[in-house]
TORKOL-4160 file (C-alpha; in steps of 0.2 Angstrom, whole numbers, padded with zeros to 4 digits, m for minus):
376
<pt num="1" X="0000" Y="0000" Z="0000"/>
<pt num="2" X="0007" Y="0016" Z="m0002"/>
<pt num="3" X="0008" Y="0028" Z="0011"/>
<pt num="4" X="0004" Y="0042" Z="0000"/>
<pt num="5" X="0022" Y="0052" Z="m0003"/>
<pt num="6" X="0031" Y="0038" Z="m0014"/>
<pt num="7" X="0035" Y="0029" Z="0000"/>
<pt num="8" X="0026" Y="0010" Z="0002"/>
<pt num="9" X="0020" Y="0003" Z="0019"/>
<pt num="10" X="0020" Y="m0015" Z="0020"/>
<pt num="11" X="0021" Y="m0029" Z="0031"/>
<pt num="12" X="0038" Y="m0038" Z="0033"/>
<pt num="13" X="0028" Y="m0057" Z="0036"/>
<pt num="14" X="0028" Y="m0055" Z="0053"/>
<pt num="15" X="0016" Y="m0046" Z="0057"/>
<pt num="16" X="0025" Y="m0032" Z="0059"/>
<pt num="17" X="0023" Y="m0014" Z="0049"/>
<pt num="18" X="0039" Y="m0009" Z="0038"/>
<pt num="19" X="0040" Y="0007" Z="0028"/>
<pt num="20" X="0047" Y="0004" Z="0009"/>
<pt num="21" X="0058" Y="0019" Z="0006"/>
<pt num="22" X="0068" Y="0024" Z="m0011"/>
<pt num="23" X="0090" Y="0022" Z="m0009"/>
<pt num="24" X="0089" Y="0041" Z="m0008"/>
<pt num="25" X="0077" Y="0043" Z="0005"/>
<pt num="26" X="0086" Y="0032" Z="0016"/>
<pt num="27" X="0103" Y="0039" Z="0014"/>
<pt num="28" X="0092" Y="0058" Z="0018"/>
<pt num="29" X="0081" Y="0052" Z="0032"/>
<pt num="30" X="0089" Y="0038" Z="0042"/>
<pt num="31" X="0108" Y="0034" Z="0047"/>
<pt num="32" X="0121" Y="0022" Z="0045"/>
<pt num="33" X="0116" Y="0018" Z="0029"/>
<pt num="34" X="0128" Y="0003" Z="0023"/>
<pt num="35" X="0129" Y="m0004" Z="0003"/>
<pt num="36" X="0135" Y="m0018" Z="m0005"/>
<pt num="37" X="0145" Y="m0012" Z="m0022"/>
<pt num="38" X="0142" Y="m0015" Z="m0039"/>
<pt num="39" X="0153" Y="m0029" Z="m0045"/>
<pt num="40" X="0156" Y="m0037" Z="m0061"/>
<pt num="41" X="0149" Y="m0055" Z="m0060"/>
<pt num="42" X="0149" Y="m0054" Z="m0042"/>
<pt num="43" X="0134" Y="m0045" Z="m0036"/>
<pt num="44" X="0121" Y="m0057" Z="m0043"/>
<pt num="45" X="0104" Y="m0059" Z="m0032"/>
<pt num="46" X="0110" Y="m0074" Z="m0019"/>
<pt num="47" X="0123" Y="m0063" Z="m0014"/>
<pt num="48" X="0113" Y="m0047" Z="m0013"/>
<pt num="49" X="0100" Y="m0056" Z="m0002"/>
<pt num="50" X="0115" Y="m0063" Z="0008"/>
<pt num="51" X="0122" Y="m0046" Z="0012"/>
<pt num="52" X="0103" Y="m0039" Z="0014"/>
<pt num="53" X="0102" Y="m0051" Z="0030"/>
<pt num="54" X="0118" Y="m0043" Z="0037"/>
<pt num="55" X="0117" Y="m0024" Z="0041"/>
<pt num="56" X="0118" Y="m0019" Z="0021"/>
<pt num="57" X="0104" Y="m0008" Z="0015"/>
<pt num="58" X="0106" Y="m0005" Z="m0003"/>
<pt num="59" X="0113" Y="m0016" Z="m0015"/>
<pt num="60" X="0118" Y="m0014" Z="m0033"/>
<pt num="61" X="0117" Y="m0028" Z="m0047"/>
<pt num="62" X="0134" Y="m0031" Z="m0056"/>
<pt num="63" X="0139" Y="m0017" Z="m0068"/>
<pt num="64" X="0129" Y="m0021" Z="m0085"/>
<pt num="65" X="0133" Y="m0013" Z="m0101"/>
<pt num="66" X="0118" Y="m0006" Z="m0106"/>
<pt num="67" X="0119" Y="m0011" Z="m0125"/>
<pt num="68" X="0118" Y="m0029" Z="m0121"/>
<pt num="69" X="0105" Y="m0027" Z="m0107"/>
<pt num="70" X="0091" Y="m0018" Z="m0122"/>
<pt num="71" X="0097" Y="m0029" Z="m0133"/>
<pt num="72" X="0099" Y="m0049" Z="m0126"/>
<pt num="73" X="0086" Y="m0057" Z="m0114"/>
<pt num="74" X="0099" Y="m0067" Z="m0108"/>
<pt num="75" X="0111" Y="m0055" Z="m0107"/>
<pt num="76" X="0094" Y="m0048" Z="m0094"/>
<pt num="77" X="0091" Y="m0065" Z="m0087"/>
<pt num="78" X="0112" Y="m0066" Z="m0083"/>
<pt num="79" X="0116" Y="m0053" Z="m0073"/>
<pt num="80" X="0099" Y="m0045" Z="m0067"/>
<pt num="81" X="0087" Y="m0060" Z="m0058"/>
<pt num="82" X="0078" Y="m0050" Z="m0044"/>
<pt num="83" X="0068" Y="m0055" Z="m0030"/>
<pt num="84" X="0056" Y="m0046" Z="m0019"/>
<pt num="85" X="0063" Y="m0057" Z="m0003"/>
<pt num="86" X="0080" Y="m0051" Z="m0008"/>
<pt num="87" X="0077" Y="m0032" Z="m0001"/>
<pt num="88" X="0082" Y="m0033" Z="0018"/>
<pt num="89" X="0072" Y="m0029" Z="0034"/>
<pt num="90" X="0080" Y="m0017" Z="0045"/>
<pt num="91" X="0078" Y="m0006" Z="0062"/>
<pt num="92" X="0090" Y="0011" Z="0056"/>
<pt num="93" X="0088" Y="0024" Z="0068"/>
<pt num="94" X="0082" Y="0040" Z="0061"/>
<pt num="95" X="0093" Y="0054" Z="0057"/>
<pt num="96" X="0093" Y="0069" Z="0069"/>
<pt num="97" X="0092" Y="0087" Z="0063"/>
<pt num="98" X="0098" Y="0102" Z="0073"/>
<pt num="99" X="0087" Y="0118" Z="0071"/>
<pt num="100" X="0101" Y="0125" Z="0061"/>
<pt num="101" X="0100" Y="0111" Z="0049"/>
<pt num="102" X="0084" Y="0105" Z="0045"/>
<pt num="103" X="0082" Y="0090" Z="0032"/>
<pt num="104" X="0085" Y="0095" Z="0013"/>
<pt num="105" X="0071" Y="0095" Z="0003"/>
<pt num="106" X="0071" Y="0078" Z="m0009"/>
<pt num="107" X="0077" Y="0086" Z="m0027"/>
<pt num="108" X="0079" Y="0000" Z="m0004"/>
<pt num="109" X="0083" Y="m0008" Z="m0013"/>
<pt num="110" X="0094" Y="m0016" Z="m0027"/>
<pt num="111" X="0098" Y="m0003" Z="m0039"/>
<pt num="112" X="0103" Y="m0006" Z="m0058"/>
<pt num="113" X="0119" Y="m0004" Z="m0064"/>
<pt num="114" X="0123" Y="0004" Z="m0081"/>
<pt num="115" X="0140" Y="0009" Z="m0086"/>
<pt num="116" X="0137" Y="0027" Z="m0094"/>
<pt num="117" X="0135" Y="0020" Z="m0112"/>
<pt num="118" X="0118" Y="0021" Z="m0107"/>
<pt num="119" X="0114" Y="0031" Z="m0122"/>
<pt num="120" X="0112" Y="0014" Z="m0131"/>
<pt num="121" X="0098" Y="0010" Z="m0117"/>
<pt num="122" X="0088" Y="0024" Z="m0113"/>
<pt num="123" X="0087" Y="0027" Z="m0136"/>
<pt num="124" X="0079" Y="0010" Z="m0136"/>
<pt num="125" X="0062" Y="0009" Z="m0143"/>
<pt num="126" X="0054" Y="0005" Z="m0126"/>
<pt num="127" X="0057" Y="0016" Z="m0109"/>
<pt num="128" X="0065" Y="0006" Z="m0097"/>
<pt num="129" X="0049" Y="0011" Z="m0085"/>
<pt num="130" X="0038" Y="0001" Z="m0098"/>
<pt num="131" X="0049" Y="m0013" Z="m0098"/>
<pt num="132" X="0042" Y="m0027" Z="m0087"/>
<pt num="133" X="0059" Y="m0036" Z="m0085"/>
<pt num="134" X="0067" Y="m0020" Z="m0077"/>
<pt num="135" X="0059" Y="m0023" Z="m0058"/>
<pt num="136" X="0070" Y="m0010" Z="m0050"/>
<pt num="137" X="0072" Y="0004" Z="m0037"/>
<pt num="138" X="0084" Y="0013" Z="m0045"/>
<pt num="139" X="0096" Y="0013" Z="m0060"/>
<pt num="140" X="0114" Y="0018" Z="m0058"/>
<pt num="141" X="0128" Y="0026" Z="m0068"/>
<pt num="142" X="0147" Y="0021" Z="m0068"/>
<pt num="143" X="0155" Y="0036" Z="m0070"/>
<pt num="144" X="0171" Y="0028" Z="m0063"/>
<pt num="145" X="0176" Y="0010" Z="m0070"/>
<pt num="146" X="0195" Y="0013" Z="m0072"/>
<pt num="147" X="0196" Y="m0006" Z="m0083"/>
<pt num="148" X="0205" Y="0002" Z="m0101"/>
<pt num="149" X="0195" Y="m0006" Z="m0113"/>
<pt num="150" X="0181" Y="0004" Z="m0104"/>
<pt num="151" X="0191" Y="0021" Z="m0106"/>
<pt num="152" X="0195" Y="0016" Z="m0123"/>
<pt num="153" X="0177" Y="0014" Z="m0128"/>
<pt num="154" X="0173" Y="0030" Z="m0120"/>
<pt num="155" X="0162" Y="0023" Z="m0106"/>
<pt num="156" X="0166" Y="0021" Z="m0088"/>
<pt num="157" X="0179" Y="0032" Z="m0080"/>
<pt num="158" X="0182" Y="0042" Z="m0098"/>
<pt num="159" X="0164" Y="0053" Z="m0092"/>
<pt num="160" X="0175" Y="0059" Z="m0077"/>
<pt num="161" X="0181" Y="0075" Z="m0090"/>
<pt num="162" X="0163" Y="0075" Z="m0100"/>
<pt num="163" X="0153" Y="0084" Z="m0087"/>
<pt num="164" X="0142" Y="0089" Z="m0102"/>
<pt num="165" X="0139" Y="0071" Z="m0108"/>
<pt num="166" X="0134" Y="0066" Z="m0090"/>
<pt num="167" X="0124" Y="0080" Z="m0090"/>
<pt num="168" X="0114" Y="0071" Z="m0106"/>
<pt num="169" X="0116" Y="0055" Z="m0099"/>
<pt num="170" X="0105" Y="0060" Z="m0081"/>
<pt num="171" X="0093" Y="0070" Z="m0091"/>
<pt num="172" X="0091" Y="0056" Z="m0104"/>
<pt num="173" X="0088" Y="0042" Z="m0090"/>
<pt num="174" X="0077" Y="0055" Z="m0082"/>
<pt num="175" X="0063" Y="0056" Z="m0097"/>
<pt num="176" X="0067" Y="0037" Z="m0103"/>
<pt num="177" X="0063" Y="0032" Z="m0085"/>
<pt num="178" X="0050" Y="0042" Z="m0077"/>
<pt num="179" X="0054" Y="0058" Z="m0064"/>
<pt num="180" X="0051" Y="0047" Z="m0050"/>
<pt num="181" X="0063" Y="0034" Z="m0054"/>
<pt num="182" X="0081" Y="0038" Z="m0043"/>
<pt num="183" X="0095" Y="0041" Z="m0054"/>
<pt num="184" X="0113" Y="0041" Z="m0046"/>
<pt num="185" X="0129" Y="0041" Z="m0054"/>
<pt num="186" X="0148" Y="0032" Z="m0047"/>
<pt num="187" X="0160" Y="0043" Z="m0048"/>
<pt num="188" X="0179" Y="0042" Z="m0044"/>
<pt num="189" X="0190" Y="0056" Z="m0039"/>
<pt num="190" X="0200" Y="0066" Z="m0052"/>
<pt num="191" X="0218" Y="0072" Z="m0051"/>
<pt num="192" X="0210" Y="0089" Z="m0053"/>
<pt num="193" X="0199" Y="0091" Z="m0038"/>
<pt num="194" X="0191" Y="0108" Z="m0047"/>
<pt num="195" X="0186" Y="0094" Z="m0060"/>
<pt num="196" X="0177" Y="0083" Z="m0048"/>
<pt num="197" X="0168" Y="0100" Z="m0041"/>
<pt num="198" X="0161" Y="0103" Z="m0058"/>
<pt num="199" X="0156" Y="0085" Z="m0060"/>
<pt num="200" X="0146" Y="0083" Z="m0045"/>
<pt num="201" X="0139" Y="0102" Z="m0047"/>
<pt num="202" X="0134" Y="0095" Z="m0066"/>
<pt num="203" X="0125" Y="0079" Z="m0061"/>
<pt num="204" X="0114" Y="0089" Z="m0045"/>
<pt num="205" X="0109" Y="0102" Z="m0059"/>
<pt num="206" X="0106" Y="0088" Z="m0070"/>
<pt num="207" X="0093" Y="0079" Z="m0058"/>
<pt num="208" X="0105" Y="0064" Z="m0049"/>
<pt num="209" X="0096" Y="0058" Z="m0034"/>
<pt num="210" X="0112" Y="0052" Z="m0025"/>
<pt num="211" X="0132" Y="0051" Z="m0028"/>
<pt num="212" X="0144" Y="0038" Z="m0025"/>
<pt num="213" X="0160" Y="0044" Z="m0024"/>
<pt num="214" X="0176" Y="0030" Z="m0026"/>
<pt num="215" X="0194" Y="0038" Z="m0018"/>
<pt num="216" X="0204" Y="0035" Z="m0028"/>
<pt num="217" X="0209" Y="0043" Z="m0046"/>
<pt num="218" X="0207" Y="0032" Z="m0063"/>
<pt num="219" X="0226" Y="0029" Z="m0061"/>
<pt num="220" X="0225" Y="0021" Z="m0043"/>
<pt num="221" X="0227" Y="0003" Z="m0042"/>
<pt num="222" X="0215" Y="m0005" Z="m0027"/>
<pt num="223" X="0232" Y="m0004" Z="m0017"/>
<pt num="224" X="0232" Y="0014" Z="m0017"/>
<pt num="225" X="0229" Y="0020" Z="m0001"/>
<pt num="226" X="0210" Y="0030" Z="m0003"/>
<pt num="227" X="0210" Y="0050" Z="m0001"/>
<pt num="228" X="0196" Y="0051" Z="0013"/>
<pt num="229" X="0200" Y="0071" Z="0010"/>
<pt num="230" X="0195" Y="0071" Z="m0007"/>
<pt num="231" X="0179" Y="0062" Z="m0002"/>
<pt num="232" X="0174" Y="0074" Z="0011"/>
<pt num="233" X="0177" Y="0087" Z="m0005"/>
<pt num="234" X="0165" Y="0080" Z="m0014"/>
<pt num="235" X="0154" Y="0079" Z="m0002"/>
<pt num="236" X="0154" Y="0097" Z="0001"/>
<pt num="237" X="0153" Y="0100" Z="m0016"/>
<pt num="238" X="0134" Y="0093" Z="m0014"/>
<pt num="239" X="0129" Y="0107" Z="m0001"/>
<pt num="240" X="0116" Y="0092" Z="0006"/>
<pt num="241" X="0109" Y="0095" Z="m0012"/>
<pt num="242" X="0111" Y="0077" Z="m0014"/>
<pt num="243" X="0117" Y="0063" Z="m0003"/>
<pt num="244" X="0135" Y="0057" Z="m0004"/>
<pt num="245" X="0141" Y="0037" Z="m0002"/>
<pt num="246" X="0160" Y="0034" Z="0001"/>
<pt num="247" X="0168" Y="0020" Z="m0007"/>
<pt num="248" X="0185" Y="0012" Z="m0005"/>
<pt num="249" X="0193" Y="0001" Z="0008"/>
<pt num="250" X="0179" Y="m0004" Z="0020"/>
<pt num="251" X="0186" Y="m0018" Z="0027"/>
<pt num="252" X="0178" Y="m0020" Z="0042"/>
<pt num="253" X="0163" Y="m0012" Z="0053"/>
<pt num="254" X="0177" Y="m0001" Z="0061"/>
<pt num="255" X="0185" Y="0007" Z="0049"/>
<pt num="256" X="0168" Y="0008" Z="0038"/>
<pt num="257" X="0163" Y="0019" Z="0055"/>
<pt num="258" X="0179" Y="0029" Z="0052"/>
<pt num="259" X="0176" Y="0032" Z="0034"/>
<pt num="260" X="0160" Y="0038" Z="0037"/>
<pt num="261" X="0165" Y="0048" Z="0054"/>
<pt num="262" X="0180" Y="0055" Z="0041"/>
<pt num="263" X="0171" Y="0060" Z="0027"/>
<pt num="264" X="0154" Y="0066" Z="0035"/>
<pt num="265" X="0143" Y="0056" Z="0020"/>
<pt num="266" X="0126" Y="0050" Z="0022"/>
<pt num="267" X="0131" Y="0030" Z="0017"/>
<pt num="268" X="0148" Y="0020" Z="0015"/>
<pt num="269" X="0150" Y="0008" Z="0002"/>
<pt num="270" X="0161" Y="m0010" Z="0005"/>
<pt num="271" X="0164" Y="m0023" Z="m0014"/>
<pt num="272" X="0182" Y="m0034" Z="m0010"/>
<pt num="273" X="0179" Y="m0031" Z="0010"/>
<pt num="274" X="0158" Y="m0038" Z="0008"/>
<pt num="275" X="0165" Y="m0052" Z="m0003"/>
<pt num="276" X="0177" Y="m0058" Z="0011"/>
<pt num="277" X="0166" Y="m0055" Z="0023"/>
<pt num="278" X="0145" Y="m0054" Z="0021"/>
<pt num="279" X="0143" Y="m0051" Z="0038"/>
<pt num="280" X="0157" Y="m0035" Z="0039"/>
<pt num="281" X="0142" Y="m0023" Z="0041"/>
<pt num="282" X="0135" Y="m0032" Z="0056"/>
<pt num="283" X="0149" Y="m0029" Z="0065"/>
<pt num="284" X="0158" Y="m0049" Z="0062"/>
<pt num="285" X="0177" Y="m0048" Z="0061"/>
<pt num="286" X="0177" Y="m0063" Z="0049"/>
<pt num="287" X="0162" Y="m0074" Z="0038"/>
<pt num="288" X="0154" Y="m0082" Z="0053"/>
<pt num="289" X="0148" Y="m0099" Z="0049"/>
<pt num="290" X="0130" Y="m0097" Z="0047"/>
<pt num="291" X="0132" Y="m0083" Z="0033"/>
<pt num="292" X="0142" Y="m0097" Z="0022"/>
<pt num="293" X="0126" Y="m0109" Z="0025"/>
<pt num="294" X="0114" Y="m0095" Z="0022"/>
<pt num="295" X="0124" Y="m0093" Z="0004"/>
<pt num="296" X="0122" Y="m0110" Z="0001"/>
<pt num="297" X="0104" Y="m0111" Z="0005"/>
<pt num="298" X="0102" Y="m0094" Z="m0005"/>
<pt num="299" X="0112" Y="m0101" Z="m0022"/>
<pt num="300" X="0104" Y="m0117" Z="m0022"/>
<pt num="301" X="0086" Y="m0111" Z="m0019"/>
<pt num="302" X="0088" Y="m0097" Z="m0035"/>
<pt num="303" X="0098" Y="m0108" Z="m0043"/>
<pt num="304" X="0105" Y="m0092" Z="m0054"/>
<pt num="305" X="0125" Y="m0096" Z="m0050"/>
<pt num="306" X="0137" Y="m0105" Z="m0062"/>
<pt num="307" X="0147" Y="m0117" Z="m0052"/>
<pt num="308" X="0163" Y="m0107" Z="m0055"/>
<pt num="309" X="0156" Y="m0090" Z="m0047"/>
<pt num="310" X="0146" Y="m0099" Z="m0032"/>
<pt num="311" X="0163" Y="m0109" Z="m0030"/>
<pt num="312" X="0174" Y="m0091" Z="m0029"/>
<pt num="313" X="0162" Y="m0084" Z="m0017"/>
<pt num="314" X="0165" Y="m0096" Z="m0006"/>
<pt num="315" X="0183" Y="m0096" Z="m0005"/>
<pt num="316" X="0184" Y="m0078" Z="m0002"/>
<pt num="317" X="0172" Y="m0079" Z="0013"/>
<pt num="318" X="0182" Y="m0095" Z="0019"/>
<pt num="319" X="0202" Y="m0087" Z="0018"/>
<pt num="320" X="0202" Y="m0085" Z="0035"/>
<pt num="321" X="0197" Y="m0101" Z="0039"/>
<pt num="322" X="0208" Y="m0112" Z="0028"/>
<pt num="323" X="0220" Y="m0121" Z="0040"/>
<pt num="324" X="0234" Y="m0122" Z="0029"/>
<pt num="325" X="0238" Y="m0117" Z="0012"/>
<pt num="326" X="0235" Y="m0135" Z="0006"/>
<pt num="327" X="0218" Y="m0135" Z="0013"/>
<pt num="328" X="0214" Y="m0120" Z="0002"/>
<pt num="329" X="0223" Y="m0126" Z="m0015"/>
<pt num="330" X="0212" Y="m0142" Z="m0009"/>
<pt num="331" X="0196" Y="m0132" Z="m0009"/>
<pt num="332" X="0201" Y="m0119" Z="m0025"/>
<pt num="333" X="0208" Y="m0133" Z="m0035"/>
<pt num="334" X="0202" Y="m0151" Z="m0031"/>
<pt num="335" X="0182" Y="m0148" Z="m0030"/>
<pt num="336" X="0176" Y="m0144" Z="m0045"/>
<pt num="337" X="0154" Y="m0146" Z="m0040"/>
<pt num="338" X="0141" Y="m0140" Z="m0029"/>
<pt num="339" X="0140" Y="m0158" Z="m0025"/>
<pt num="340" X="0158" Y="m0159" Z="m0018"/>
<pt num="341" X="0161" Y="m0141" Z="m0012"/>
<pt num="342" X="0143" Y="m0146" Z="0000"/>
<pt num="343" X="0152" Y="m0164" Z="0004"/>
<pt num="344" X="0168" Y="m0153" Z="0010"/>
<pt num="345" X="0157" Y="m0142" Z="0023"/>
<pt num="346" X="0149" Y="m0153" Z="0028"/>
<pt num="347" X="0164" Y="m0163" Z="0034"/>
<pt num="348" X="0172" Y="m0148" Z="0043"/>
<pt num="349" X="0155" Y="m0148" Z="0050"/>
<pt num="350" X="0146" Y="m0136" Z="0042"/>
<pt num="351" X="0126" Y="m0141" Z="0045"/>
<pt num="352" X="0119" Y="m0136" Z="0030"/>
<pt num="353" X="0101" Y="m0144" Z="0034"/>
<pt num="354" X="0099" Y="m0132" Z="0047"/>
<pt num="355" X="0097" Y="m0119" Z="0036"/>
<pt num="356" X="0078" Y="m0113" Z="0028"/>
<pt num="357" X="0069" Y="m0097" Z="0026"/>
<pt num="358" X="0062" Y="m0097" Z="0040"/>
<pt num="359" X="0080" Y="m0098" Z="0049"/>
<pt num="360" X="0088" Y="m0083" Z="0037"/>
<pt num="361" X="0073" Y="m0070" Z="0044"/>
<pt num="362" X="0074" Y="m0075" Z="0061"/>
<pt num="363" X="0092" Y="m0078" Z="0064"/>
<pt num="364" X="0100" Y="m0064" Z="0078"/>
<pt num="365" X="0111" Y="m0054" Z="0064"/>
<pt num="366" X="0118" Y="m0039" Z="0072"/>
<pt num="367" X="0132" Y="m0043" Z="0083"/>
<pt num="368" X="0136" Y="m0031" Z="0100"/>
<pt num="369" X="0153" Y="m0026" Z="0095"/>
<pt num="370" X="0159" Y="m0024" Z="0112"/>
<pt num="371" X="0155" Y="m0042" Z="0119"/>
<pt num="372" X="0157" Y="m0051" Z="0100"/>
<pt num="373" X="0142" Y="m0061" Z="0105"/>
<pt num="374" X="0139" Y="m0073" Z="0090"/>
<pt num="375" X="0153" Y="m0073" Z="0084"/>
<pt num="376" X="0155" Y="m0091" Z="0075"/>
């Protein structure tokens, strides 16, 4: 039902009344907002609704080129299966304003995400808001993939010096779309700061709801460390126009608290630290145990996943648990099916039976970091 101001009121299934709100209305209205980033092949629906039971409120589908997504249904059926379960219930307190600073005026979600050749997509015969295969609560453009074959094709992080083109590109997803579909852009940092102020000013004049900013440069390798100063530029840039995410080197509920404490945005945003670690945002220092057989349960119950992809997944969320280097070249190298890598868990004693729907809703997610109660 909808509560009459574009934001839905629902029941969660327990008998309990939830409010529905759009990515950018959480990041205005309540705090500690937490997302999962967009990954290439990685940030396919079990793993969304993993990281949805774990603290993370907004989550992003893997990057899609836009071309292939209007063109190929099973380029569609790939990388953007969606389920409504998949959003997360969550208890976020709300965001307190002082008398000097009352809210901004508005200028959950799995968003999609587009690289900026979008231009393909949104000049497609049908808008995206007619499409009934584009179930989403926001579409997103990457401004800031760094990869060279995306510079090269004039996508991606090659926008970062177009701030007229982005301009097009928001206003164009704005009409294709409808007004009251959220539009936010990924952006990285430039070497120029004056550059990123004209970017950000550029997509808040051009209607973006909300802007991710990644701190690092195009030239940066993942190693680099990231400029929390250049992010806190860029978030006053906005002026509270538009809320701000911070992305880069989240690796833990602590330090995301830092960044966010730092840099003064409204959300922080975690990719290689959630894929080591599911439960980072819940405040887990590693991939308890009962997040790797939530994953299970979630990939074999959508059954979406290649072998290969649900196999990687695992590893990562299971390095801190190999005993021994042999025990992970075992697991990366030796098992090569669902069948095997499920007989290995359950060997290291792993129950996997124990696991159902009703036992990913009501399990206790958020851990007291103070006593590590649940820790596994």
């Amino acid at each position: 039902m909808s509560s009459g101001n574009g934001i839905d009121i629902v029941s969660d299934g327990f008998n309990e009344i939830v409010e529905v709100l759009p990515p950018q209305e959480m990041l205005v209205q309540l705090d500690g907002i937490n997302v999962a980033a967009p990954m290439v092949r990685f940030s396919k629906l079990p793993y969304r609704h993993l990281v949805s039971l774990y603290n993370t409120h907004i989550t992003y589908t893997p990057m899609i080129l836009a071309q292939e997504f209007s063109r190929s249904a099973i380029g569609r059926q790939s990388d953007f299966t969606t389920s409504m379960w998949e959003r997360g219930v969550f208890d976020v307190p709300e965001r307190q304003f002082s008398p000097k600073s009352p809210p901004p005026e508005a200028p959950s979600p799995a968003n999609l995400h587009f690289p900026d050749e979008s231009k393909a997509m949104l000049n497609s015969p049908k808008p995206l808001a007619e499409n009934p295969t584009c179930m989403k609560d926001g579409i997103d453009l990457n401004l800031g993939c760094p990869q060279k074959w995306a510079y090269a094709e004039k996508i991606g992080s090659y926008l970062l010096r177009e701030p007229n083109t982005v301009r097009e590109l928001i206003r164009s997803a704005r009409d294709r779309t409808g007004w009251n579909t959220p539009i936010s852009i990924k952006i990285r940092l430039d070497t120029e700061l004056k550059r990123t102020e004209q970017l950000v000013k550029t997509a808040i004049q051009a209607g973006a709801s909300f802007i991710t900013v990644h701190g690092r440069t195009r030239h940066q390798p993942s190693t680099h460390t990231v400029d929390l100063d250049g992010i806190r530029f860029a978030r006053e840039c906005a002026r509270e126009e538009v809320p701000v995410i911070a992305n880069g080197d989240a690796w833990s509920h602590t330090e995301s608290e830092a960044i966010r404490r730092k840099t003064g945005v409204r959300g922080v945003m975690s990719g290689r630290g959630l894929l080591a670690n599911p439960a980072l945002f819940a405040g887990y220092d590693r991939t308890p145990i009962h997040a790797v057989t939530n994953f299970v349960h979630l990939s074999t119950k959508y059954g979406v996943l290649p072998f290969p992809l649900f196999h990687r997944h695992l590893g990562f969320m299971l390095e801190e648990r190999f005993a021994s280097r042999a025990e992970r070249s075992y697991f990366l190298s030796d098992l090569v099916s669902y069948a095997g890598v499920i007989d290995w868990l359950e060997e290291k004693g792993v129950m996997l039976d124990s696991c159902s729907d009703d036992h990913l809703w009501s399990q206790e997610r958020i851990v007291d970091p103070a006593s590590k109660v649940g820790l596994v």
